[in-house]
Backbone bond lengths (Angstrom), bond angles and torsions (degrees), N, CA, C in turn:
res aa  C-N    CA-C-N  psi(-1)  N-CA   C-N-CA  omega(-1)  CA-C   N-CA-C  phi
1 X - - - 1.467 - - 1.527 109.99 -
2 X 1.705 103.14 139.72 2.094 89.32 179.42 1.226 82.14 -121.61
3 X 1.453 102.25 -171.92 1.314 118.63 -172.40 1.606 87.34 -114.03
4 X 1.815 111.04 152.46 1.300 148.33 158.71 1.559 115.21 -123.36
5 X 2.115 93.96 129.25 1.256 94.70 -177.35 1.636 99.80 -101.59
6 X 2.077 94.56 155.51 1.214 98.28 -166.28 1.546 101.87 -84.06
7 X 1.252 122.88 166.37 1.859 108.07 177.74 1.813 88.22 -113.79
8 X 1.474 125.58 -43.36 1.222 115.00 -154.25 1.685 119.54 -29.67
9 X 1.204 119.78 -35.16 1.859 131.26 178.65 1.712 104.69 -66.27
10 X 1.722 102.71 -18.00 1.991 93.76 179.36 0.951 97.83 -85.49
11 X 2.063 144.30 -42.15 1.215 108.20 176.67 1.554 120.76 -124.50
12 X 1.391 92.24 58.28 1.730 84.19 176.26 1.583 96.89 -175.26
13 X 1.273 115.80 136.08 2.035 113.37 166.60 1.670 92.13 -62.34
14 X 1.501 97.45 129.59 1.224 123.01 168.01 1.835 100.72 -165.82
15 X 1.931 76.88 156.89 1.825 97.24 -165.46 1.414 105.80 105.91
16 X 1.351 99.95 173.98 1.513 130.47 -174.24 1.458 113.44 -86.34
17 X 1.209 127.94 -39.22 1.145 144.20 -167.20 1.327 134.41 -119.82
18 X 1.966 100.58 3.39 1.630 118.04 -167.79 1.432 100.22 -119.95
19 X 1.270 132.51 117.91 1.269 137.45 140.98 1.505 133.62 -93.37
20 X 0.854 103.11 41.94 1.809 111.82 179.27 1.774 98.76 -156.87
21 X 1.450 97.96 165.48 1.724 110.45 -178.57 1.707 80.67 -109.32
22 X 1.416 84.74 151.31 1.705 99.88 178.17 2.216 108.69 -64.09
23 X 1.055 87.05 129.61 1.936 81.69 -171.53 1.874 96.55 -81.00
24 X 1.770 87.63 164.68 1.734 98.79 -170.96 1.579 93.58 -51.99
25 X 1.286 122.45 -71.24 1.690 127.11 170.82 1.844 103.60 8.14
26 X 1.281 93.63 -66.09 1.352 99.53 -152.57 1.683 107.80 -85.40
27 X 1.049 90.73 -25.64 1.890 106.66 -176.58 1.425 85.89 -69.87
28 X 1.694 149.62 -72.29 1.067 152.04 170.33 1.913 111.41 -7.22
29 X 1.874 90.30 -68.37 1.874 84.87 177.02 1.617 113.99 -76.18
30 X 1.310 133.20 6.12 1.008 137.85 -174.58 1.930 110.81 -89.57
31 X 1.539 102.09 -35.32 1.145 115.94 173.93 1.461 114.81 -77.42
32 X 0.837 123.58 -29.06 1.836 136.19 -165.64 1.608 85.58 -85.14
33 X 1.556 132.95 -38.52 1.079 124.80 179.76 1.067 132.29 -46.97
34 X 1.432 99.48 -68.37 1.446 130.34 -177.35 1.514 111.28 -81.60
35 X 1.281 129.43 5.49 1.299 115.09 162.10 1.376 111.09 -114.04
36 X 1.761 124.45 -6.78 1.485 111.65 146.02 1.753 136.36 -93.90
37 X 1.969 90.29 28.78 1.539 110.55 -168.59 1.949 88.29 -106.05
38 X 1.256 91.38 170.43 1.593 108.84 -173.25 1.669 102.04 -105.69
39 X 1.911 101.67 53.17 1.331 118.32 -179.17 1.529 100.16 -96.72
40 X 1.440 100.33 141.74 1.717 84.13 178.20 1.540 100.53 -140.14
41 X 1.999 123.07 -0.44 1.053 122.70 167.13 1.604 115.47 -130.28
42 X 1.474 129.33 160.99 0.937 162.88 -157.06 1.756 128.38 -120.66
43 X 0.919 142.16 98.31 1.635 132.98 -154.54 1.642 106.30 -97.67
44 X 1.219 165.59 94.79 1.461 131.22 -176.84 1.567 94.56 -139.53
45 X 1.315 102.08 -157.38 1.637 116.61 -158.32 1.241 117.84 -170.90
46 X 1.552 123.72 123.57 1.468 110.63 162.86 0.979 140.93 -17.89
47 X 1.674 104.75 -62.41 1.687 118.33 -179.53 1.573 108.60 -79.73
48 X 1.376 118.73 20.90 1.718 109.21 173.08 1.207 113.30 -108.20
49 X 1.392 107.25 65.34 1.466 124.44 -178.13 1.312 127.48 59.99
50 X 1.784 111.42 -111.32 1.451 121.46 170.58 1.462 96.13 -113.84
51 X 1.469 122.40 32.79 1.296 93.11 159.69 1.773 137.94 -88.32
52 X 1.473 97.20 2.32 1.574 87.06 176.61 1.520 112.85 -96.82
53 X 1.452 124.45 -13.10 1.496 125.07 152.34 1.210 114.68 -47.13
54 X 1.480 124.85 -45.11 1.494 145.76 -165.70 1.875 88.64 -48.53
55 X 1.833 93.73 -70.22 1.611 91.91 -151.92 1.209 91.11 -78.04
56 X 0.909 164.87 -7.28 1.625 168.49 175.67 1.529 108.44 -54.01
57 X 1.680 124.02 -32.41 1.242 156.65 -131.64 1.598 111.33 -131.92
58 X 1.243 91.64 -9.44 2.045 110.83 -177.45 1.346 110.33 -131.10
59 X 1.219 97.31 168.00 1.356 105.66 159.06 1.417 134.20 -68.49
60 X 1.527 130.34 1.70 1.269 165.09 156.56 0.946 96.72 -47.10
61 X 1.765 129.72 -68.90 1.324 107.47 -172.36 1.585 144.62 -52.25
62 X 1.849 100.56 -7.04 1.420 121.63 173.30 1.413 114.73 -66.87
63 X 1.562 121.83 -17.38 1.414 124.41 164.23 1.174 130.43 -47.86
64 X 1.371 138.75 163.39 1.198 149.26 175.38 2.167 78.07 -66.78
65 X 1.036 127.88 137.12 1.495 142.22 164.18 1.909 111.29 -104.46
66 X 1.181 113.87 121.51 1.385 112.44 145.83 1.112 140.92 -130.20
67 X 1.420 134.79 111.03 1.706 140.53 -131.57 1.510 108.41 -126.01
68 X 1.028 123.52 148.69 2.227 128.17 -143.99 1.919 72.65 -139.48
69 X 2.037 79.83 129.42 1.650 76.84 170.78 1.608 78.07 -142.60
70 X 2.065 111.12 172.20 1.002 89.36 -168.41 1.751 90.79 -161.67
71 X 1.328 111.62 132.17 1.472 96.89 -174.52 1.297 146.50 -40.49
72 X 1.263 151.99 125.53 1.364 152.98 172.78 2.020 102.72 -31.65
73 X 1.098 102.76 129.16 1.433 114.60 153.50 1.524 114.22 -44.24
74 X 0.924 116.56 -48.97 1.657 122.46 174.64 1.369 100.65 -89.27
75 X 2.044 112.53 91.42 1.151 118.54 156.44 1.661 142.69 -74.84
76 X 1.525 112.28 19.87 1.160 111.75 149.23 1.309 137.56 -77.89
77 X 1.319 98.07 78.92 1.459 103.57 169.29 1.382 136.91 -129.58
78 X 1.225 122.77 -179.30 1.925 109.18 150.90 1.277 112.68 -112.59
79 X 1.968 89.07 113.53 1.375 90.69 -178.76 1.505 133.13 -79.74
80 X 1.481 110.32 2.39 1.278 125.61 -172.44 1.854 99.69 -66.07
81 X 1.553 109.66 -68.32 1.811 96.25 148.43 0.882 156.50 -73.92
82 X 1.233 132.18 11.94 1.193 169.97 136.56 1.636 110.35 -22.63
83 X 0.945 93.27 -75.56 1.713 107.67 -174.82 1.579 114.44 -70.49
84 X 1.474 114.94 -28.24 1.373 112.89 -162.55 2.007 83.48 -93.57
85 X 1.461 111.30 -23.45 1.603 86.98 -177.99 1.049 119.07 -104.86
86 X 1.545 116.80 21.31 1.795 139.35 170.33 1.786 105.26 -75.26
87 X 1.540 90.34 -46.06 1.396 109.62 179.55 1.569 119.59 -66.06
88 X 1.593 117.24 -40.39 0.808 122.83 -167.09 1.911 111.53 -86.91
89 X 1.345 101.03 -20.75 1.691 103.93 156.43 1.433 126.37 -64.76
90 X 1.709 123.63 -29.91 1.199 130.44 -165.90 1.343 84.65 -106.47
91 X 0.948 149.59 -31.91 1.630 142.88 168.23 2.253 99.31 -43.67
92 X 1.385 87.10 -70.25 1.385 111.12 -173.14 1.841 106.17 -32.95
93 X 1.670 104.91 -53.59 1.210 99.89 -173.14 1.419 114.97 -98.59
94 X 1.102 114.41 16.80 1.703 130.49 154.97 1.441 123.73 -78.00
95 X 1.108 117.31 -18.55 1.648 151.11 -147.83 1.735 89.22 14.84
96 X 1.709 109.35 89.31 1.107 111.08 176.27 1.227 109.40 -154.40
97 X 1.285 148.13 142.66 1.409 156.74 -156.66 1.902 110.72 -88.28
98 X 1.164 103.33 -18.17 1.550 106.18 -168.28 1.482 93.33 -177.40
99 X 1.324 104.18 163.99 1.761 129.99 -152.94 1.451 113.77 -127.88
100 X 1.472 130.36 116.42 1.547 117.98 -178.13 1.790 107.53 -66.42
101 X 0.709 118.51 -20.73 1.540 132.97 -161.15 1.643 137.42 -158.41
102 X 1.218 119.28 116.51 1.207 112.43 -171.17 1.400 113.22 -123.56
103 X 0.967 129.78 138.47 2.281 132.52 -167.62 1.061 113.00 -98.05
104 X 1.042 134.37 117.95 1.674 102.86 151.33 1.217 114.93 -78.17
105 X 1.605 119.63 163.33 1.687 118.75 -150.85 1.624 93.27 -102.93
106 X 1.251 121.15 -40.99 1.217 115.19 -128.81 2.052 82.67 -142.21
107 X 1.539 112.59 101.66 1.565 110.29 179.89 1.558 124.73 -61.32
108 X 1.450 101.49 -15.27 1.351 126.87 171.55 1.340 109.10 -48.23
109 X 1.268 120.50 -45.38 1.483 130.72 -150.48 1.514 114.37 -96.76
110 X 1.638 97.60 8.47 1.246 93.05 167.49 2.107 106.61 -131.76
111 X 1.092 97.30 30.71 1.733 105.14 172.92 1.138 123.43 -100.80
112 X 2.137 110.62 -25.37 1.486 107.77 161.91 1.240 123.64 -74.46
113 X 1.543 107.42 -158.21 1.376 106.20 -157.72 1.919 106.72 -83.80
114 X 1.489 97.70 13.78 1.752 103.77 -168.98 1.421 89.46 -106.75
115 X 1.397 142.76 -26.39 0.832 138.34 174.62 2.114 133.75 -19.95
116 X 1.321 92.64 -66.91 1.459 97.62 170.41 1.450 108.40 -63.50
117 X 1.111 128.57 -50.01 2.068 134.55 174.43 1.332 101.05 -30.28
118 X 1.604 113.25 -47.79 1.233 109.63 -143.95 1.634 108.33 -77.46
119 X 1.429 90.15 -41.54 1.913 114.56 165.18 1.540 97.82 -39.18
120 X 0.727 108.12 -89.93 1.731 123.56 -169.11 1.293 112.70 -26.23
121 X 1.587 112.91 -44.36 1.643 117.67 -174.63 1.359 93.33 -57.67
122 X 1.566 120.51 -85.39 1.055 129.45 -171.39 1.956 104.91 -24.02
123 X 1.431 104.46 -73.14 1.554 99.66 174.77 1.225 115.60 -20.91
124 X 1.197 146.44 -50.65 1.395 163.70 -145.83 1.296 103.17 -88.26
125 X 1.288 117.72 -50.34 1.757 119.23 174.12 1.571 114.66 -75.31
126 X 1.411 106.01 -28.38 1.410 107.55 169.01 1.964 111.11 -64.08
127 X 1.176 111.17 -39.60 1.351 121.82 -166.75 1.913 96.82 -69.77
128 X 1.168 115.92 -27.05 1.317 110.30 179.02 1.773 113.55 -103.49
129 X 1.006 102.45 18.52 1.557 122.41 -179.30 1.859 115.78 46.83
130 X 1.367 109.15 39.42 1.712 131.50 171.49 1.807 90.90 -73.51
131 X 1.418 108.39 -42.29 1.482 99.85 -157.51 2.029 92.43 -134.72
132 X 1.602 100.78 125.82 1.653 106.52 179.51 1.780 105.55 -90.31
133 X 0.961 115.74 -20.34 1.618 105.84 -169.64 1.664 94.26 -156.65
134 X 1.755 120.59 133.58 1.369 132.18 163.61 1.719 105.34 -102.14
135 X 0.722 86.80 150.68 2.010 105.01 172.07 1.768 109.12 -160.18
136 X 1.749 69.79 -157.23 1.741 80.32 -163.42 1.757 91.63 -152.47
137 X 1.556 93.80 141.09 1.903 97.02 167.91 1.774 97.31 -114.85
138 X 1.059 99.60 120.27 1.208 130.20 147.28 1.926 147.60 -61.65
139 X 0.634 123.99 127.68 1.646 119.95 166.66 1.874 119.89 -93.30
140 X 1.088 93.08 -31.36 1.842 86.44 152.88 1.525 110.75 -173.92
141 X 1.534 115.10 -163.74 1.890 111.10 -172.35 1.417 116.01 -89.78
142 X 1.692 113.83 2.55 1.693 99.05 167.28 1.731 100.30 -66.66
143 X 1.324 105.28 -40.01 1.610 105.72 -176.86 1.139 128.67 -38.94
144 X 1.753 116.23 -43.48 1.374 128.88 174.26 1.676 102.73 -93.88
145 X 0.621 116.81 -4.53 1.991 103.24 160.43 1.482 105.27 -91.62
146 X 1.443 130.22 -5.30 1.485 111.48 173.84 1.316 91.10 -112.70
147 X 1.296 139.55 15.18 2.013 123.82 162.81 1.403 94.47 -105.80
148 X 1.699 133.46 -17.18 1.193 129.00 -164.62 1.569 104.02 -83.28
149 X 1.130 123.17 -11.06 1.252 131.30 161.54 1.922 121.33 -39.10
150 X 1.469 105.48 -62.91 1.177 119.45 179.23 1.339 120.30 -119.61
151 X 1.275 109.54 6.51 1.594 112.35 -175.40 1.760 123.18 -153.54
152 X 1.216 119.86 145.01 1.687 108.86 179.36 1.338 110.21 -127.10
153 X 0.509 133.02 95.93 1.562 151.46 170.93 1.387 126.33 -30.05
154 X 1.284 130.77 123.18 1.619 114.71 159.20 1.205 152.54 -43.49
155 X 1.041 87.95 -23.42 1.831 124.02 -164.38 1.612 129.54 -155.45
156 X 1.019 136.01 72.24 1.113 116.11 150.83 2.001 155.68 -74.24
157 X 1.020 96.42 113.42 1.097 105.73 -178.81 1.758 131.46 -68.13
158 X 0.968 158.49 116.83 1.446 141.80 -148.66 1.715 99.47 -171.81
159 X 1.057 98.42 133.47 1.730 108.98 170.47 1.782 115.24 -78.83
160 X 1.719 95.29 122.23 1.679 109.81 -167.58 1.948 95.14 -140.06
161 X 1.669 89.89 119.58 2.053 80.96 169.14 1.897 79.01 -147.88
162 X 1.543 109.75 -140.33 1.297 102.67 -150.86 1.597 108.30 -134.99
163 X 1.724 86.26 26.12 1.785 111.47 156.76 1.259 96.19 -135.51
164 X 1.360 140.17 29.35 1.658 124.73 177.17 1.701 91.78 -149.75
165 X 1.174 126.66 78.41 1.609 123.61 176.95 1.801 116.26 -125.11
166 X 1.643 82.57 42.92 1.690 101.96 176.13 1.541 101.07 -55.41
167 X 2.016 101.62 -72.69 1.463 92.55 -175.70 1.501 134.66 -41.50
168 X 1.540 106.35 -15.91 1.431 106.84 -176.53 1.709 105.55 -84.52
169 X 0.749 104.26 -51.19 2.004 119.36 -172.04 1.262 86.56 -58.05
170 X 1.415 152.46 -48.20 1.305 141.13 -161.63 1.417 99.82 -60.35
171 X 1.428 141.94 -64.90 1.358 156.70 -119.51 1.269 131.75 64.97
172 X 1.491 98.38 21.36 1.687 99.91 -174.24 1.213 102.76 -79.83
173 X 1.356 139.85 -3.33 1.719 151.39 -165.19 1.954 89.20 -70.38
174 X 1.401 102.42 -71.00 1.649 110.49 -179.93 1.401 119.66 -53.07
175 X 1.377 114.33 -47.80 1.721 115.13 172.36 1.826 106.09 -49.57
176 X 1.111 93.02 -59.21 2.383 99.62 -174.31 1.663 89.09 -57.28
177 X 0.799 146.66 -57.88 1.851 150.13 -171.07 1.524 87.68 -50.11
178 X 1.071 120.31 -79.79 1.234 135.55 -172.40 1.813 110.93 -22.82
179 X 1.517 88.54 -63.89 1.882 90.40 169.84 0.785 134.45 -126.88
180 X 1.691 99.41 64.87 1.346 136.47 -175.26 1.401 116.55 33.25
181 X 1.656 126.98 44.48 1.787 115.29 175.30 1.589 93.55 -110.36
182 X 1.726 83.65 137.24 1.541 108.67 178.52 1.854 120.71 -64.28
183 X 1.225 92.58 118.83 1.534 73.38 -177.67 1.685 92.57 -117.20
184 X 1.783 78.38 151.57 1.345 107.41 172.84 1.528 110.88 -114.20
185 X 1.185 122.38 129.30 1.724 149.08 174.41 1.649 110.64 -96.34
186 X 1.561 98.72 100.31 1.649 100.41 160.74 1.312 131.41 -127.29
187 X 1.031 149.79 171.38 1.860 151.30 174.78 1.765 84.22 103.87
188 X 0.954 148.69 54.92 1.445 129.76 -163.71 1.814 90.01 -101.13
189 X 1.006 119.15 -21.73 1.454 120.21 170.45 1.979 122.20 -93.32
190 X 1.528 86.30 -5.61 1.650 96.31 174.57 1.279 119.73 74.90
191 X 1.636 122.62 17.74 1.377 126.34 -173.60 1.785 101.73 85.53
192 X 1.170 119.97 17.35 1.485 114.96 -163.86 1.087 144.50 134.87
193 X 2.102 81.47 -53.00 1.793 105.37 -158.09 1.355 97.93 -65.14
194 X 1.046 134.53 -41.58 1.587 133.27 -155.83 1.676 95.98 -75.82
195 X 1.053 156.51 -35.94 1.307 151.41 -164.58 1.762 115.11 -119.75
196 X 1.401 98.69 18.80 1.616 114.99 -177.66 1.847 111.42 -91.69
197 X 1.702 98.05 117.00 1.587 72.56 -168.57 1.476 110.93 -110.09
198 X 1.542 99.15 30.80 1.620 113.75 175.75 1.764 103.37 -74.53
199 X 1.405 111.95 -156.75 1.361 141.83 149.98 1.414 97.44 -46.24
200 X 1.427 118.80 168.55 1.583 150.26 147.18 1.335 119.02 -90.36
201 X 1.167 124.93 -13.94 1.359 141.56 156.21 2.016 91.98 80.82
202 X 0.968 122.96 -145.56 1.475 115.44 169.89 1.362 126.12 -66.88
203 X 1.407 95.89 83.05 2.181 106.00 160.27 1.059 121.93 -136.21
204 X 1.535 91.96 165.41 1.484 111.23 -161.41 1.506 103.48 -73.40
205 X 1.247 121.76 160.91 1.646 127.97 -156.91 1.661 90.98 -80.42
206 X 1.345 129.46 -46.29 1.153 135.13 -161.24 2.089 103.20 -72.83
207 X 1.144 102.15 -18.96 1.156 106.59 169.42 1.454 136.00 -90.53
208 X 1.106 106.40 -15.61 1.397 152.63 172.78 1.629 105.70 -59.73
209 X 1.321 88.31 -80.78 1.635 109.23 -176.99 2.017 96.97 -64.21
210 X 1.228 144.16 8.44 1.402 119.91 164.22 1.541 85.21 -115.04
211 X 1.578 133.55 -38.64 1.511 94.86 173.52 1.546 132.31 -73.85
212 X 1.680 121.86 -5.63 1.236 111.84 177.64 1.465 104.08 -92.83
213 X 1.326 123.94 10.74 2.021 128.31 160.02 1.432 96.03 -81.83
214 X 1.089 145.05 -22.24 1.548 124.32 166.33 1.457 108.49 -99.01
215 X 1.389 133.92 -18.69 1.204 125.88 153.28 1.415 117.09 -53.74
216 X 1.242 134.95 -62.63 1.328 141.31 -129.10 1.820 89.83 -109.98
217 X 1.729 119.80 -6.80 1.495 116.81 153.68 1.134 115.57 -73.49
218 X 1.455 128.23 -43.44 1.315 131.90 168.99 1.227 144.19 -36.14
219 X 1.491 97.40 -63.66 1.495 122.23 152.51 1.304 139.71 -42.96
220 X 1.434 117.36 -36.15 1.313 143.21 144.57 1.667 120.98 -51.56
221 X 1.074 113.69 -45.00 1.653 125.64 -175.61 1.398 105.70 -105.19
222 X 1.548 132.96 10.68 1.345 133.97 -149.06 1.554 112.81 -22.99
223 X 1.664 75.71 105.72 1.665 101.79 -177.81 1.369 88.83 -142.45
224 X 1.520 125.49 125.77 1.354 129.87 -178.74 1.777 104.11 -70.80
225 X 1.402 125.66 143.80 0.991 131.81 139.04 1.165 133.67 18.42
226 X 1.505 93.28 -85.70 1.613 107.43 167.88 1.535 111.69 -56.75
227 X 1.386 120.69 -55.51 1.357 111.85 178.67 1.354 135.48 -51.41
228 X 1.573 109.14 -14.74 1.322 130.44 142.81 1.227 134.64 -27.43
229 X 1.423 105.52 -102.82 1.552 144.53 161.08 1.519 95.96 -15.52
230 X 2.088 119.01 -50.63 1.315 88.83 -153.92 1.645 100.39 -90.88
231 X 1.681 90.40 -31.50 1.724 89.90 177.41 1.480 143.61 -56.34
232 X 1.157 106.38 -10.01 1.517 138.64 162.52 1.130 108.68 -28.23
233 X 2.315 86.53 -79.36 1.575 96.50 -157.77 2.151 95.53 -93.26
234 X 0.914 113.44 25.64 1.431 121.56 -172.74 1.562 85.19 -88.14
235 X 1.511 114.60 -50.14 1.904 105.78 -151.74 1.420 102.73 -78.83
236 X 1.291 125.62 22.97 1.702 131.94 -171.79 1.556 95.39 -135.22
237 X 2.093 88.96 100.47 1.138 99.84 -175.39 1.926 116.89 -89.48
238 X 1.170 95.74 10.29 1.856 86.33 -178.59 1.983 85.02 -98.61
239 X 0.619 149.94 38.95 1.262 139.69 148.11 1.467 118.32 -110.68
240 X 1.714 111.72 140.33 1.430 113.95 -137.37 2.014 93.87 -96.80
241 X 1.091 113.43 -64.45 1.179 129.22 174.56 1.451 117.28 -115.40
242 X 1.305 91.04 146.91 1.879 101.83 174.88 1.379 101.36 -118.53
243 X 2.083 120.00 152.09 1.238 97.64 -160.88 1.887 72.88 -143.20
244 X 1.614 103.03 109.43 0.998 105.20 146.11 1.743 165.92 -94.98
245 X 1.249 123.21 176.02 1.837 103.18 -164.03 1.350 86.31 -127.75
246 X 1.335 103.18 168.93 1.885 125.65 -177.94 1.095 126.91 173.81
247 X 1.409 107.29 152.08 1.102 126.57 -148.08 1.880 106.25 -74.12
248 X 1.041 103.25 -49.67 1.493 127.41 -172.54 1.336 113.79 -147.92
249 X 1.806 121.32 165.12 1.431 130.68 160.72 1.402 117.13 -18.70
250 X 1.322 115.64 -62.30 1.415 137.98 -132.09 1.550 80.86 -97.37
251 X 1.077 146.83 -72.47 1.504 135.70 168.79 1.715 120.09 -36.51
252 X 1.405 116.76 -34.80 1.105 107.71 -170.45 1.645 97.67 -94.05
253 X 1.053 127.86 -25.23 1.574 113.64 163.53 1.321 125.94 -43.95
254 X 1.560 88.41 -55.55 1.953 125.29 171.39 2.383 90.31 -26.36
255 X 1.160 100.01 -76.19 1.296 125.10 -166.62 1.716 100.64 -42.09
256 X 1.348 100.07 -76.83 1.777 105.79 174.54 1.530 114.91 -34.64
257 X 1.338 100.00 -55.06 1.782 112.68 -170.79 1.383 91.13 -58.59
258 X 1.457 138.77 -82.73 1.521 133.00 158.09 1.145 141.22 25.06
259 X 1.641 95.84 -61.61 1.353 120.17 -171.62 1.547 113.59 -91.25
260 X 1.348 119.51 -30.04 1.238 114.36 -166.62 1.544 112.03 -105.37
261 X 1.909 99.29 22.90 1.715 98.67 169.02 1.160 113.77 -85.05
262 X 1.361 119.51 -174.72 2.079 115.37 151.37 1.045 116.87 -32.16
263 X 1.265 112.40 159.21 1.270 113.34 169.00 1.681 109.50 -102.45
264 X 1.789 88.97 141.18 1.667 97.27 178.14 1.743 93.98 -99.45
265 X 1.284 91.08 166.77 1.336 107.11 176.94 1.572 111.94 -121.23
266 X 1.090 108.75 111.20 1.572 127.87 -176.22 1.532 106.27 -105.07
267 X 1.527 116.02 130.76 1.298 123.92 -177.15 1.713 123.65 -83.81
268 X 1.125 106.31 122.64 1.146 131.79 -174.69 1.711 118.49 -53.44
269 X 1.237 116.87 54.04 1.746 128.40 -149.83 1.749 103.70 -155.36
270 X 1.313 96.80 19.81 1.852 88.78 -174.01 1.738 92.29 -109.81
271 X 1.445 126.47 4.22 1.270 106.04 -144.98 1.814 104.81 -106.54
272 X 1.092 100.61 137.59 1.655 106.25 177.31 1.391 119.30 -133.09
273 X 1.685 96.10 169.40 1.830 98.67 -155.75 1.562 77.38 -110.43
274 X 1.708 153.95 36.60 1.384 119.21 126.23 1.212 135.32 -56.11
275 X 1.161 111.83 107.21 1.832 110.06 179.80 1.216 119.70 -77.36
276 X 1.281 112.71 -13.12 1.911 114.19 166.65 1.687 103.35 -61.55
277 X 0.762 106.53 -31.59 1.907 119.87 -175.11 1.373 102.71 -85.02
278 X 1.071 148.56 -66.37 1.520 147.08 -129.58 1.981 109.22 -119.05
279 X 1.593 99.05 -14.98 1.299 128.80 -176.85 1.772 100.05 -98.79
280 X 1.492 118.71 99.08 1.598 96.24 178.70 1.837 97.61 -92.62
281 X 0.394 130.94 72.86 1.688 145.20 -179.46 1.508 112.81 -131.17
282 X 1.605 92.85 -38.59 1.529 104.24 177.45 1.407 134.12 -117.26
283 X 1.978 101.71 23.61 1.148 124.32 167.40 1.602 112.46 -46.35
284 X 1.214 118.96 148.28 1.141 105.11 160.34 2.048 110.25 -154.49
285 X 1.439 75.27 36.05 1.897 92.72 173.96 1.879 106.82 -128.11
286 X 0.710 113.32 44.24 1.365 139.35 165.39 1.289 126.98 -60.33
């Protein structure tokens, strides 16, 4: 398993617990980090502000890159160009010739009738080697049993920490192994919540009581949080990359340093099927 850094926090406030975009200052020691770290991928997105100018603008952009694009609300279009000049903007502000990875954002967007077009474009950039691997990010595995229908993916991407182990309980972990698509695992900190050692700010008591059972294991075994969260999804070896987010330098060192100890073994008993909780889509303490 390697580690993937998340970019969404370089160009845009995002998370539970972040109100600021990371400043150049800090983006500066963030880069010096990660290019004398044994990082070799990059996570970002159209819609994450200025972050693909950001890495476009560093030495970041020398990473393996993988970039989530996602159809316009206003589906009149042709998506056959469409996609290759979606690509060719996030290329543009990458200042990079070709792409390790490309997402689709939104699984929706491939059930209408643009759906197969849209496949194909992408195919097409893959065939001229602009683009090495297509996927898809996901929010859980009903999602990938309705694209697995007509399509297999390179990559899947899907949110896994140690209150969200849908993808695992499903068995879709062995099917993607099976034919060989890389998956990538993110939210492993939950936007925050899971390694926040403030308040919960407005929650429900019942929600409460399953995040202070991974607090109050911790505490007991003093094993920080974080050392949690990552070791969790660390001891699940068919997963290819983990793609983490942060706040600042000093956290994302925190994370690396973390990651590259022994491995602890954290028990597999924190995990629940509230999706108001484990779903931040359906936060509503914000």
């Amino acid at each position: 398993m390697k580690l993937v850094i998340g970019s969404a926090q370089i160009g845009m406030i995002y998370g539970l617990f972040n109100n600021k975009k990371i400043s150049k200052k800090e983006f500066k020691k963030i880069e010096k980090l990660v290019t004398k770290s044994n990082i070799n991928f990059i996570d970002t997105a159209s819609k994450y502000g200025s972050s693909e100018n950001i890495i476009g603008n560093s030495k970041l952009k020398n990473l393996n890159i993988i970039t989530k694009i996602k159809l316009p609300k206003n589906k009149n279009i042709f998506v056959k160009n469409w996609a290759p000049r979606e690509i060719s903007k996030s290329l543009k502000k990458l200042k990079i010739k070709k792409i390790y990875g490309v997402l689709i954002h939104d699984y929706r967007d491939l059930l209408g009738r643009y759906g197969k077009k849209y496949i194909l474009s992408l195919q097409e950039l893959k065939k001229k080697n602009i683009i090495k691997k297509i996927g898809i990010s996901v929010y859980d595995s009903k999602e990938i049993k309705k694209i697995w229908k007509f399509w297999i993916p390179d990559i899947i991407q899907v949110p896994f920490n140690a209150l969200d182990t849908r993808i695992l309980d499903s068995g879709w972990v062995d099917i993607l192994k099976k034919f060989k698509v890389k998956i990538f695992v993110r939210s492993i900190f939950l936007q925050g919540l899971l390694i926040n050692e403030n308040n919960y700010f407005k929650i429900s008591k019942n929600h409460k009581i399953i995040l202070n059972k991974l607090r109050n294991w911790c505490y007991k075994n003093n094993i920080s949080l974080l050392q949690a969260c990552l070791h969790f999804v660390k001891q699940f070896k068919k997963i290819d990359y983990l793609v983490v987010g942060f706040n600042n330098c000093n956290q994302l060192a925190e994370i690396i340093n973390v990651f590259k100890k022994k491995q602890i073994i954290i028990p597999n008993n924190f995990s629940t099927n509230k999706i108001n909780l484990i779903d931040p889509r359906r936060w509503s303490f914000k």
